[in-house]
N, CA, C and O atoms as a MOPAC input file, in Angstrom:
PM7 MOZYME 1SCF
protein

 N      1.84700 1    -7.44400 1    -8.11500 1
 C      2.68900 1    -6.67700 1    -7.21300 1
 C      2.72100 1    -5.19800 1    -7.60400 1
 O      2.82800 1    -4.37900 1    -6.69200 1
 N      2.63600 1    -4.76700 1    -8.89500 1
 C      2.92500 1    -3.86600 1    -9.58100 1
 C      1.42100 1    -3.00100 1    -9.67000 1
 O      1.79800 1    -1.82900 1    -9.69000 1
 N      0.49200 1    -2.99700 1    -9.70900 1
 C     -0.71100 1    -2.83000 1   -10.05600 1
 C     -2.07600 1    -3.56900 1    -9.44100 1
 O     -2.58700 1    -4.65800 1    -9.70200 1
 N     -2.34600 1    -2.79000 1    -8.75800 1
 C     -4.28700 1    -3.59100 1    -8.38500 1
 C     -5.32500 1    -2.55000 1    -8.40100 1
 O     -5.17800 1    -1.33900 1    -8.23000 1
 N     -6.51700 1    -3.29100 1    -8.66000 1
 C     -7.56600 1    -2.88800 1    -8.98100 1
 C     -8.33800 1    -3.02000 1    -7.58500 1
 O     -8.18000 1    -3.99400 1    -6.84800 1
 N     -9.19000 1    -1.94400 1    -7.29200 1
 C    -10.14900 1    -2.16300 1    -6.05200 1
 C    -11.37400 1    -1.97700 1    -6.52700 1
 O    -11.85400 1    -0.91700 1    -6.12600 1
 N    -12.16400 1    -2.67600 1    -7.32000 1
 C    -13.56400 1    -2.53100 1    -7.72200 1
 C    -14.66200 1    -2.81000 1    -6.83500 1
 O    -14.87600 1    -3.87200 1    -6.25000 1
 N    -15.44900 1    -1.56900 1    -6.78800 1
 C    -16.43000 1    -1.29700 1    -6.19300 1
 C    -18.00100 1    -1.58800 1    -6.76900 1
 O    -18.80200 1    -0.65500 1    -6.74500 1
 N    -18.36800 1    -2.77400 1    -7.23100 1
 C    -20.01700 1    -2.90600 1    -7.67100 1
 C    -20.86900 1    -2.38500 1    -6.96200 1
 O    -21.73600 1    -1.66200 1    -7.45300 1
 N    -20.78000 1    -2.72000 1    -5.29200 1
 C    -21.95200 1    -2.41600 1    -4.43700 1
 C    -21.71400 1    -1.26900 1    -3.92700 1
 O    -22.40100 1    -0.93700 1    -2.96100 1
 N    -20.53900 1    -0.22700 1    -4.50200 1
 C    -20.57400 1     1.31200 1    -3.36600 1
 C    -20.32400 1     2.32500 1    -4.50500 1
 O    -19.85500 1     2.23700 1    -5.64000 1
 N    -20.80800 1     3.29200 1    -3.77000 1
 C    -19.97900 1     4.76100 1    -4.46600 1
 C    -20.73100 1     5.06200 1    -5.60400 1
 O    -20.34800 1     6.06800 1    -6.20200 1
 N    -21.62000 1     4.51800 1    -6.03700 1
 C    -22.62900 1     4.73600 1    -7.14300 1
 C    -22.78600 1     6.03800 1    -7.52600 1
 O    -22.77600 1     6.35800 1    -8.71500 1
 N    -22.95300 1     6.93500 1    -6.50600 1
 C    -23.10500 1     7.94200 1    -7.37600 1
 C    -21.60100 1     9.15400 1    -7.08200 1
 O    -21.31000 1     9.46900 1    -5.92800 1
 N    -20.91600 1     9.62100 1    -8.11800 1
 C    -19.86100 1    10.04200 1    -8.55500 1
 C    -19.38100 1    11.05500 1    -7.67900 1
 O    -18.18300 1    11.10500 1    -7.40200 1
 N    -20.09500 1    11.75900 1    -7.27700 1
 C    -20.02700 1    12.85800 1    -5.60200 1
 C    -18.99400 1    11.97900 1    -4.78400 1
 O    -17.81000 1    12.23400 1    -4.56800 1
 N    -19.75700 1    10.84800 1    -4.37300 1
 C    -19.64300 1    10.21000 1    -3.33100 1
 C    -18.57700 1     9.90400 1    -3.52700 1
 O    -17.72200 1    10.37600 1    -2.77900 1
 N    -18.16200 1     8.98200 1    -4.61400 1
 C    -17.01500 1     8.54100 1    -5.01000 1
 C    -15.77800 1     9.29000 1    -5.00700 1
 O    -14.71200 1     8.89600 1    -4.53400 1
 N    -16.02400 1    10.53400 1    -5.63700 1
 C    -14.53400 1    11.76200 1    -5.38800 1
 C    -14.52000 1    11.79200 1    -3.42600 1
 O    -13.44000 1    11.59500 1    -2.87000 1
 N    -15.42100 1    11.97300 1    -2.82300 1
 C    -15.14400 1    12.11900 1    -1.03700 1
 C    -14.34000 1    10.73000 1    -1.27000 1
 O    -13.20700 1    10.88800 1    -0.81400 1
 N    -14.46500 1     9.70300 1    -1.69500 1
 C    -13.58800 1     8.35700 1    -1.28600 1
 C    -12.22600 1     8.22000 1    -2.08600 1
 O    -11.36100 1     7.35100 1    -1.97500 1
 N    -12.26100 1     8.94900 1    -2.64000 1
 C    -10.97900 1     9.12300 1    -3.98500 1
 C    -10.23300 1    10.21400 1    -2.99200 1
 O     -9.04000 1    10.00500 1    -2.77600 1
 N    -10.74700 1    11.16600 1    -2.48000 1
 C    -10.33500 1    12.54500 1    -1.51100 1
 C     -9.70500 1    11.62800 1    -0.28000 1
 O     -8.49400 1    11.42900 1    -0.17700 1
 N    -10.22900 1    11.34600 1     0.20800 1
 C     -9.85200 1    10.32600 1     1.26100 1
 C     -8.76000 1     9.11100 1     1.21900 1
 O     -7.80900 1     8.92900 1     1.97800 1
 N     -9.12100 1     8.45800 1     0.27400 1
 C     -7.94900 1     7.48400 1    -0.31500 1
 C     -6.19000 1     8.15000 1    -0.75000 1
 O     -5.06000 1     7.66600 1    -0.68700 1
 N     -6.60400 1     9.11000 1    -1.06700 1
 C     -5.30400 1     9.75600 1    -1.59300 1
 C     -4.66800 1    10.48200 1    -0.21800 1
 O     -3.46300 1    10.60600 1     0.00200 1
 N     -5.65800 1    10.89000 1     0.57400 1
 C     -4.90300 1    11.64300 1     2.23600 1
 C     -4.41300 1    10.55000 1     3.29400 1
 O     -3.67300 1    10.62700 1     4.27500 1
 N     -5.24800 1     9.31900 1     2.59900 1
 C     -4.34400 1     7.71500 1     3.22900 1
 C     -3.34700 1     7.49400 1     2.68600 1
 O     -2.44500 1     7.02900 1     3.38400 1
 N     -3.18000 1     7.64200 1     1.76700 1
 C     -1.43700 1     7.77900 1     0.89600 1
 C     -0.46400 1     7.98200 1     1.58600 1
 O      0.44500 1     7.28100 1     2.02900 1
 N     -0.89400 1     9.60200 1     1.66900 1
 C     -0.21800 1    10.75400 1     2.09100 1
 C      0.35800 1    10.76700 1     3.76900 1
 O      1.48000 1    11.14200 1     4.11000 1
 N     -0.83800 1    10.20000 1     4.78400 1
 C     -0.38500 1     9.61400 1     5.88600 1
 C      0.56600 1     8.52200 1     5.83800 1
 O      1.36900 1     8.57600 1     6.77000 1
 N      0.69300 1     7.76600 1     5.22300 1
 C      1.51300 1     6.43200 1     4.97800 1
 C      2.57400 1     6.83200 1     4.51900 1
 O      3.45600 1     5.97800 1     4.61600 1
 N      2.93300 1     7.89200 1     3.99200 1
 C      4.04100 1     8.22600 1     3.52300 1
 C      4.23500 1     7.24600 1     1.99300 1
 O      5.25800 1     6.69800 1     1.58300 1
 N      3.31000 1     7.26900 1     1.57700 1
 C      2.98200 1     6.36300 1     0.13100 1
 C      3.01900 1     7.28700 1    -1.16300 1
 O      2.97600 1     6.97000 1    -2.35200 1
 N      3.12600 1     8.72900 1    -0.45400 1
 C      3.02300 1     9.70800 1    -1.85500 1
 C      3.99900 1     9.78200 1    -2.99800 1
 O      4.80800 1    10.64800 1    -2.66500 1
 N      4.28800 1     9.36400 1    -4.03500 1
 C      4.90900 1     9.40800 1    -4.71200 1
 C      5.51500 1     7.57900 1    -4.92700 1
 O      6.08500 1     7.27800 1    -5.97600 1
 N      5.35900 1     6.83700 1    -4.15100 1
 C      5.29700 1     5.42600 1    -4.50600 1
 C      4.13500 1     4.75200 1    -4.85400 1
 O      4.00800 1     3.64800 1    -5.38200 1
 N      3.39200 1     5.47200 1    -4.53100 1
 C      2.09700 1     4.55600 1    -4.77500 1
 C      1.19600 1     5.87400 1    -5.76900 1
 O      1.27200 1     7.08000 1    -5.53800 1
 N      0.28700 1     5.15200 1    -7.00100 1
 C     -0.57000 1     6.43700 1    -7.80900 1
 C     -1.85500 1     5.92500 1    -7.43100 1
 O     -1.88000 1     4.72900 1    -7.14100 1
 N     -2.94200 1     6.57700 1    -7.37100 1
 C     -4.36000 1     6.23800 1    -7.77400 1
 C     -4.81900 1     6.61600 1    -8.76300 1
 O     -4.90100 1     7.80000 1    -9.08800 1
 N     -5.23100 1     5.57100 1    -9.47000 1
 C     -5.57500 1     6.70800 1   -10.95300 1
 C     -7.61800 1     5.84200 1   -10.73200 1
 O     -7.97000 1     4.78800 1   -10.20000 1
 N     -8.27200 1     6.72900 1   -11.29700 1
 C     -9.85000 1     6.70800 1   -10.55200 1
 C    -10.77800 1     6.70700 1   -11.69100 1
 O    -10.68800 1     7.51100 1   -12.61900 1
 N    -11.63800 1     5.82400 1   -11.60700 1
 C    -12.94700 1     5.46800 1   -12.72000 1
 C    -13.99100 1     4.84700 1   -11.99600 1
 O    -14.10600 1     4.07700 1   -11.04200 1
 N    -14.98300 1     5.69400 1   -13.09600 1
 C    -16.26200 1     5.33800 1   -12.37400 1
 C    -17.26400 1     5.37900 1   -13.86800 1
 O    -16.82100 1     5.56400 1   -15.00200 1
 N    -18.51700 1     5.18000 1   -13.54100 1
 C    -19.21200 1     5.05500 1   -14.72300 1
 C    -19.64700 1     6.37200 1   -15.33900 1
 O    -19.94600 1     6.49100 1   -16.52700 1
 N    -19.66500 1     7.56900 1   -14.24600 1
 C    -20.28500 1     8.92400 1   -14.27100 1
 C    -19.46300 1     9.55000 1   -14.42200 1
 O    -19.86000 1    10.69300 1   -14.65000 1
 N    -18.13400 1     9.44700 1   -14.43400 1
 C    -16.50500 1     9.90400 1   -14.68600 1
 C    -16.84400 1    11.33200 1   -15.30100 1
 O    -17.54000 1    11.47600 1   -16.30600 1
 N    -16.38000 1    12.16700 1   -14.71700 1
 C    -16.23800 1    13.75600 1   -15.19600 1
 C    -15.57900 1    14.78200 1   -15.12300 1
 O    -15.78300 1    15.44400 1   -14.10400 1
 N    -14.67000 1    15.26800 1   -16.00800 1
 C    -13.74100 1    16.18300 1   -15.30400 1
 C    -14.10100 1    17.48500 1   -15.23400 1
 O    -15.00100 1    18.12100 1   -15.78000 1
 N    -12.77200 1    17.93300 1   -14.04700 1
 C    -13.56600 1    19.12700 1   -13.92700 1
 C    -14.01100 1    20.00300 1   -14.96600 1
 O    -13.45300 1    19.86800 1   -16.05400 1
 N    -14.63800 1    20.61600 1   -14.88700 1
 C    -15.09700 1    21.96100 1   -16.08800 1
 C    -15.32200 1    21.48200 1   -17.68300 1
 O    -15.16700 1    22.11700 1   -18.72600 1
 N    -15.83000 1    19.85200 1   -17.39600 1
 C    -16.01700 1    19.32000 1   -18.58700 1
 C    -17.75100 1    19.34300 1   -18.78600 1
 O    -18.50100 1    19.60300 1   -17.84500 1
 N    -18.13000 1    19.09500 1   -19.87300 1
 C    -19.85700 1    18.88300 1   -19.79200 1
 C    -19.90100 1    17.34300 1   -19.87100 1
 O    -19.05200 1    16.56900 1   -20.31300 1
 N    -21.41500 1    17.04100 1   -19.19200 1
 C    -21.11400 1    15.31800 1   -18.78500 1
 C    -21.05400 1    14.33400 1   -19.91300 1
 O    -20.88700 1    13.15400 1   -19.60200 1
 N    -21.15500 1    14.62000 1   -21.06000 1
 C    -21.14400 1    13.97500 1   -22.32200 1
 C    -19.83600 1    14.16800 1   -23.25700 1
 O    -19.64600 1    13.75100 1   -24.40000 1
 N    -19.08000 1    14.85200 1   -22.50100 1
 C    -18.05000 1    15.13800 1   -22.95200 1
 C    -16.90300 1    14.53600 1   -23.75900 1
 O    -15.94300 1    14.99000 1   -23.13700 1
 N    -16.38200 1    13.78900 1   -24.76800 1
 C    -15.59500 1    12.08400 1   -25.06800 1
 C    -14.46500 1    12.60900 1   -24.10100 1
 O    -13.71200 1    11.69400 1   -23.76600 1
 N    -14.20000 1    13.62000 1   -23.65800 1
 C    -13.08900 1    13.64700 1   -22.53900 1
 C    -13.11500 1    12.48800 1   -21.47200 1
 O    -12.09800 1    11.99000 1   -20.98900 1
 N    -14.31400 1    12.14900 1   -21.18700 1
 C    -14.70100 1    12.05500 1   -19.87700 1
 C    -14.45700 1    10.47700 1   -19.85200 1
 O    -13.77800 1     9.94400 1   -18.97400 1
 N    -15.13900 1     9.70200 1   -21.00700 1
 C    -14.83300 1     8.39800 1   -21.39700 1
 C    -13.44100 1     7.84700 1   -21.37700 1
 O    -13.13600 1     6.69900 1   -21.70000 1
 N    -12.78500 1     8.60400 1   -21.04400 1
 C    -11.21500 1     7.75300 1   -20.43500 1
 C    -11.18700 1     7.27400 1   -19.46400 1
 O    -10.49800 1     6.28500 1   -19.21500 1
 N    -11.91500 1     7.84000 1   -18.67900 1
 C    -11.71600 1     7.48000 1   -16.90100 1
 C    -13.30400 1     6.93000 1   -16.36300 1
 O    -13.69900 1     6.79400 1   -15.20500 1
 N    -14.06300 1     6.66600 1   -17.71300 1
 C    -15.30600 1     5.73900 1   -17.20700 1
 C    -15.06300 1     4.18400 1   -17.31400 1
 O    -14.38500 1     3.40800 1   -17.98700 1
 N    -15.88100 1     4.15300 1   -16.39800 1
 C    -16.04100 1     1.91600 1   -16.20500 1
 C    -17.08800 1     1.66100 1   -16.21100 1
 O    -17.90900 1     2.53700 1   -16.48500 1
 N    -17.60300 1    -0.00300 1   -15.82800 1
 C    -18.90000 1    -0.15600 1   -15.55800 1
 C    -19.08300 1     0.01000 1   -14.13300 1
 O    -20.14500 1     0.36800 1   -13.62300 1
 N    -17.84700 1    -0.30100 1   -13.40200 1
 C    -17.97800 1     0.33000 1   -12.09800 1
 C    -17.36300 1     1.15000 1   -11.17000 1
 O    -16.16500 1     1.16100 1   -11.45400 1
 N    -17.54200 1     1.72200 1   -10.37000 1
 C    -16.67700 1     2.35900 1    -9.49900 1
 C    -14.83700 1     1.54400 1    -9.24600 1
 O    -14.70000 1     0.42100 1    -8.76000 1
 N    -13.97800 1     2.18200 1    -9.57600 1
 C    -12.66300 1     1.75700 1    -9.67600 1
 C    -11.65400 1     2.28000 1    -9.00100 1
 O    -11.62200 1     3.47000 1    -9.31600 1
 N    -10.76100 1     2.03200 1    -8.19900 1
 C     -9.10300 1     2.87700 1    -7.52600 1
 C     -8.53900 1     1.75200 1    -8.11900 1
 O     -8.71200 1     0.56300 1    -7.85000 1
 N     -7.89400 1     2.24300 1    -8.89800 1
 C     -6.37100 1     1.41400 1    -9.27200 1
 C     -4.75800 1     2.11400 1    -8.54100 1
 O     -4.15400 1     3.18500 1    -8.46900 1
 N     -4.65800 1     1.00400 1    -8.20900 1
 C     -3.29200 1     1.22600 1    -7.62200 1
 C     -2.22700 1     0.87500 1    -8.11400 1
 O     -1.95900 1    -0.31700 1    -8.26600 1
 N     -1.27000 1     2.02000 1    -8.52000 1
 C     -0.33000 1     1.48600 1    -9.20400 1
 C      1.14800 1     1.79100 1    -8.62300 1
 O      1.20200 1     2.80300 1    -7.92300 1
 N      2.29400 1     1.11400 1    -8.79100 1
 C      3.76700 1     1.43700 1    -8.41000 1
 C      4.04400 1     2.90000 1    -9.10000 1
 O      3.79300 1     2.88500 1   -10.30500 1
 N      4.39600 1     3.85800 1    -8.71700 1
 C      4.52100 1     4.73400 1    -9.80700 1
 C      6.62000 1     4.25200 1   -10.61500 1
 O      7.02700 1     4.36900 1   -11.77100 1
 N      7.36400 1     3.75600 1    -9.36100 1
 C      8.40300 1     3.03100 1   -10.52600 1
 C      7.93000 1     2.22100 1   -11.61700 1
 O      8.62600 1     1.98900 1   -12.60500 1
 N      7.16800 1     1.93800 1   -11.51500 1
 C      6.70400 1     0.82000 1   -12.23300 1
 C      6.24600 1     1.50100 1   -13.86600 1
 O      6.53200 1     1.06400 1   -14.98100 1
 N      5.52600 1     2.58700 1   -13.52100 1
 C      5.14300 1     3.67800 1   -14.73400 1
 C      6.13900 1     3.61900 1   -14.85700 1
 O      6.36600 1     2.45900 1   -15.20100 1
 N      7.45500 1     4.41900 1   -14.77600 1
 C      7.80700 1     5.17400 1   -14.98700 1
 C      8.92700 1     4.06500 1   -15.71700 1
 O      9.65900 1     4.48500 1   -16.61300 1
 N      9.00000 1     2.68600 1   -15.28800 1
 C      9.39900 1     1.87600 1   -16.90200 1
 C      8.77600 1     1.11100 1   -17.38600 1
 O      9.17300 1    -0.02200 1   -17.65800 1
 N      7.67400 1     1.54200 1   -17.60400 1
 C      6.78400 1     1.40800 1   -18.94000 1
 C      7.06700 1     3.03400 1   -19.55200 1
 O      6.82900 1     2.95600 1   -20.75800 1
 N      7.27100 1     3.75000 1   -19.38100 1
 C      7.07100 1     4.81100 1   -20.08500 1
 C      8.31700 1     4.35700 1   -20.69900 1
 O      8.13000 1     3.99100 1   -21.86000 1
 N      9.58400 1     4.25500 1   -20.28500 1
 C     11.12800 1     4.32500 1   -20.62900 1
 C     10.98900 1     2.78600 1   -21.34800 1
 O     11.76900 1     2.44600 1   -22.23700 1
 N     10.26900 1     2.19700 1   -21.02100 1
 C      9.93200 1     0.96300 1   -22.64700 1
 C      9.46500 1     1.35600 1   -23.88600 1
 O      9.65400 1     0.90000 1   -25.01300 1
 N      8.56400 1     2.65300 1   -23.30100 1
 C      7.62500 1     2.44300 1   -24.63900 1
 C      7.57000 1     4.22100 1   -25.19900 1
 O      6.49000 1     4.81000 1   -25.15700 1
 N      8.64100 1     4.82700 1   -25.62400 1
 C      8.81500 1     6.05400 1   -25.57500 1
 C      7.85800 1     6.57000 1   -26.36900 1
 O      7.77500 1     7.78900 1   -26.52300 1

């Protein structure tokens, strides 16, 4: 209820593509009036942040083996955080 995963094996392969669907996913939020109840937090295998270089160990936080939107409650963060100070 709290958390799901939308894993992508067969799409979005390459990491471009994937931010247009991450861009998009988040302006479906935003229509729904989901902003601030609902988070996307985003992984992929090519994971890169901005103004990072692609080898970066930054970058390895937000890599997978596959393309990923996790959806999370953001109440839901927000007690886990107030569990686990």
């Amino acid at each position: 209820v709290d958390t799901t995963l939308l894993i992508l094996p067969q799409a979005l392969g390459d990491f471009l593509d994937y931010n247009d669907a991450l861009f998009f996913a988040e302006r479906m939020l935003k229509q729904l009036r989901l902003e601030g109840i609902i988070q996307i937090a985003s992984f992929h295998p090519s994971y890169q942040f901005e103004g990072a270089d692609p080898d970066d160990i930054e970058n390895y936080t937000n890599r997978a083996p596959y393309p990923i939107l996790h959806l999370l409650r953001e109440d839901s963060i927000e007690r886990a955080v107030q569990a686990f100070p």
